[in-house]
ZAMARGU-4260 file (C-alpha; in steps of 0.2 Angstrom, whole numbers, plus 5000, padded with zeros to 4 digits):
<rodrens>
0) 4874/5003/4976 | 4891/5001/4964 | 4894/5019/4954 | 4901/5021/4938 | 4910/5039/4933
5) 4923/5047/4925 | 4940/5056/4931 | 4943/5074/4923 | 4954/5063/4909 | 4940/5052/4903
10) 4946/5040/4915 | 4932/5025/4920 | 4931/5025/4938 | 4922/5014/4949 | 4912/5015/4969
15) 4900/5007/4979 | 4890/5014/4991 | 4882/5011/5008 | 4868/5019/5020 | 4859/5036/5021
20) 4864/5053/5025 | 4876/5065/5023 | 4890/5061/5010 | 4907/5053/5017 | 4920/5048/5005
25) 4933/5032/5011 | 4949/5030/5001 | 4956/5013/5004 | 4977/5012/5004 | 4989/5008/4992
30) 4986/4988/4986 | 4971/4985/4993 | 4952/4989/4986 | 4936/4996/4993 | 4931/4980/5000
35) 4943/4984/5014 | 4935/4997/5020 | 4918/4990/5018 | 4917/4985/5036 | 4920/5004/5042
40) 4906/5008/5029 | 4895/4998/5038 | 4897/5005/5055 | 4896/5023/5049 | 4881/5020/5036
45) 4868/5022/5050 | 4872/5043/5050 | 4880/5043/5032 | 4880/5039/5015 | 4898/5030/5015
50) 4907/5030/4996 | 4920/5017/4994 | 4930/5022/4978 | 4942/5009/4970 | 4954/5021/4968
55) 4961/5023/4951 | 4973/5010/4945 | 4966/4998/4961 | 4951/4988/4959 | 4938/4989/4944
60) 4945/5007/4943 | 4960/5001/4928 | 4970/5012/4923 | 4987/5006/4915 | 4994/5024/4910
65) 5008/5027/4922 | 5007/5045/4916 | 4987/5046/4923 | 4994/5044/4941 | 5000/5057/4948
70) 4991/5068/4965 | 4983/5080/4957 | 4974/5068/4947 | 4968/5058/4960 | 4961/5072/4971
75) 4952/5078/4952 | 4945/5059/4955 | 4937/5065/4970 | 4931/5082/4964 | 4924/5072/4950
80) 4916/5057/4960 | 4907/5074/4970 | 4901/5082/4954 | 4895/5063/4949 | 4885/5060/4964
85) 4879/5081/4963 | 4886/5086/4981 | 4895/5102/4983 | 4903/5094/4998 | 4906/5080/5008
90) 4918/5073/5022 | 4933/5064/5015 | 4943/5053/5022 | 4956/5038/5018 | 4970/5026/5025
95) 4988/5026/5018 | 4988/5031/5000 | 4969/5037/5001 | 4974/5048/5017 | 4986/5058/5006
100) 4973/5057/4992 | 4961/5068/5005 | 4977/5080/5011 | 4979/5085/4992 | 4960/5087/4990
105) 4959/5098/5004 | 4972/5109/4994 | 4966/5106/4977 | 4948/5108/4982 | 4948/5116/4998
110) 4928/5122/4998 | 4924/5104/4993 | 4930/5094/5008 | 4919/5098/5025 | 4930/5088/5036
115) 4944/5074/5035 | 4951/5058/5040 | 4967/5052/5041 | 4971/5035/5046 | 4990/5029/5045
120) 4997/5044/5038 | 5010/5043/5023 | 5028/5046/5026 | 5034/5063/5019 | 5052/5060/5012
125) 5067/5071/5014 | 5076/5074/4994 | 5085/5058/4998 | 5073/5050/5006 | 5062/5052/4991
130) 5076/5046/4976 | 5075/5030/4990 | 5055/5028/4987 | 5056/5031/4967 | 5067/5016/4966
135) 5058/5006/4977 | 5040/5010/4968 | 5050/5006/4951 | 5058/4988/4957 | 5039/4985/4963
140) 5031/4989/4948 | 5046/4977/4939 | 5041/4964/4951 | 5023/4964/4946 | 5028/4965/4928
145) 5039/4951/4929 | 5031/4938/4942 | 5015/4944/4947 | 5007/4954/4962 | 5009/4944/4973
150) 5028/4940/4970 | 5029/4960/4970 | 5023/4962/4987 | 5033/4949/4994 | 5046/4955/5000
155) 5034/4970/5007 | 5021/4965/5019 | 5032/4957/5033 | 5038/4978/5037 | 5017/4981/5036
160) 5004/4983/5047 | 4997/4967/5050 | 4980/4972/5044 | 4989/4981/5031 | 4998/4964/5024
165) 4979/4956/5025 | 4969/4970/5016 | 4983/4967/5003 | 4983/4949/5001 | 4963/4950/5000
170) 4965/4962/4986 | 4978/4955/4974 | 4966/4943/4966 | 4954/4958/4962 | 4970/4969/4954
175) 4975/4970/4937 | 4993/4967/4935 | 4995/4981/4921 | 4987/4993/4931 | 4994/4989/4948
180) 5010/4992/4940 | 5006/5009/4932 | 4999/5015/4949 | 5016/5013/4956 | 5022/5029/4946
185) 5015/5039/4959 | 5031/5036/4968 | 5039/5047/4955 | 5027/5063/4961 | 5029/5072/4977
190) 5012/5072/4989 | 5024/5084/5001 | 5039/5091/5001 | 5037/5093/5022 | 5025/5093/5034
195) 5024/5112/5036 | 5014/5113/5020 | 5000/5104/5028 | 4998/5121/5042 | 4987/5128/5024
200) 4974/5113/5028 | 4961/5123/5040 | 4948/5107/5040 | 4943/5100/5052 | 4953/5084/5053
205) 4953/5067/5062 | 4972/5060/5061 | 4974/5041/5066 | 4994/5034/5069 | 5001/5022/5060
210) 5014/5010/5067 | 5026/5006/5053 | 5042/5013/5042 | 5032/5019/5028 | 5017/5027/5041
215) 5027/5030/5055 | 5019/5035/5074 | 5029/5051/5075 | 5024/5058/5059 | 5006/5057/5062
220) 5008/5070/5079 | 5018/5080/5071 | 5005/5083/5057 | 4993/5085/5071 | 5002/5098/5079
225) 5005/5108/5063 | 4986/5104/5055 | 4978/5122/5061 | 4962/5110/5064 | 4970/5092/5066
230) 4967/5082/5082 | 4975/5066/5085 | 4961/5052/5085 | 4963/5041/5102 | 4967/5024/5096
235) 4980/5020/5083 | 4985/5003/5072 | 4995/4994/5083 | 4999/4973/5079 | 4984/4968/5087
240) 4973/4972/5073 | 4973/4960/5059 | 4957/4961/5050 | 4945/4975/5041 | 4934/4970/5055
245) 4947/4974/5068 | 4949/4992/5059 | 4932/4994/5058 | 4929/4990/5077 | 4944/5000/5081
250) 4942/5015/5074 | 4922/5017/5071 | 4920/5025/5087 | 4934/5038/5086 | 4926/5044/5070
255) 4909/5044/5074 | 4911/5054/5088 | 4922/5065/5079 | 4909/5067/5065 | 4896/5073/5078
260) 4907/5085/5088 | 4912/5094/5070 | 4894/5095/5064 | 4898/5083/5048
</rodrens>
């Protein structure tokens, strides 16, 4: 079923949907689109009704104000898609970008998220660290101004995931270059200033490693450790998943258990 709502700032947003049951929101990463995380969807749909937002400025959700991207908005995208689809709550979950999308909203909108999931957990830069990402995020967004998306990520995807690098490529003929390189300005806000923070996230949560600079291992124990609630899932990305079929495979029967354990 495709959903058409609004963000908090009027913004047009867009979401499919799959299956039956309680709600579960998926947020896909940053560069790819729902689609990726359609196979996932499907494994889950059995138990839940799965929501696959575009998340703004990615897919058929444009937005080409850099000013419109910033955290907080995002998790309001949530709270908004919620209100939308009349659910007071729901699980939440995401990979890369829309696994820091979920962190914020159990901040933002504590009451709202009944349990997460985090799959390749975003970096949380030190003051330099972070000057570092701004200027990377800027010279991207140049790039896809300049020569395209696809001439922006090139230099990119060989430090990725594999899968990562695929959902990407998969995307880029679905992404609007204007909005791609409005999204970009999220690297100018700060998700974190260090993990500490994330010890006021009580929900339950489901935290899967990633395996590259920008999503490192490490990171994602540590958040386990410091999330009051946060387990580490049993299986991690790792080079020998390449497809969203391979995600979805991977990772389908850590959440589903996890799902059933906390009652969501």
């Amino acid at each position: 079923m495709e959903i058409t709502y609004h963000g908090g700032d009027d913004c047009p947003l867009y979401a499919v949907s799959r299956g039956s049951g309680p709600p579960l929101v998926l947020l896909h990463g940053g560069g790819p689109d729902h689609y990726s995380l359609v196979p996932l969807a499907e494994r889950l749909a059995d138990r839940h009704t799965v929501i696959l937002p575009d998340v703004r400025g990615y897919g058929r959700s444009v937005c080409t104000d850099p000013a419109r991207h910033t955290w907080t908005q995002y998790s309001d995208d949530v709270a908004a898609l919620l209100d939308h689809l009349g659910e007071e709550r729901a699980v939440v979950g995401g990979t890369g970008l829309g696994a820091t999308i979920t962190q914020r909203t159990c901040l933002e909108h504590p009451g709202r998220v009944r349990a997460a999931i985090l799959i390749s957990v975003e970096d949380i830069e030190d003051d330099e660290a972070k000057q570092a990402e701004i200027a990377f995020m800027d010279a991207f967004a140049e790039r896809v101004r300049t020569d395209g998306i696809e001439a922006a990520w090139a230099p990119v995807l060989p430090d990725l995931a594999p899968v990562i690098g695929a959902l990407v490529r998969d995307a880029i003929p679905r992404s609007d270059p204007a909005s791609i390189a409005a999204a970009a300005a999220i690297g100018h806000d700060r998700s974190f200033r260090s993990v500490g923070e994330l010890a006021a996230i009580t929900t339950p949560s489901l935290i899967f490693p990633g395996m590259d600079q920008r999503h490192p291992t490490a990171l994602a124990e540590n958040v386990a450790r410091v999330m009051p609630n946060g387990r580490l899932a049993p299986v991690s990305l790792s080079e020998t998943l390449r497809t969203a079929e391979d995600l979805a495979d991977a990772f389908a029967p850590a959440i589903r258990r996890f799902l059933a354990e906390s009652g969501a």
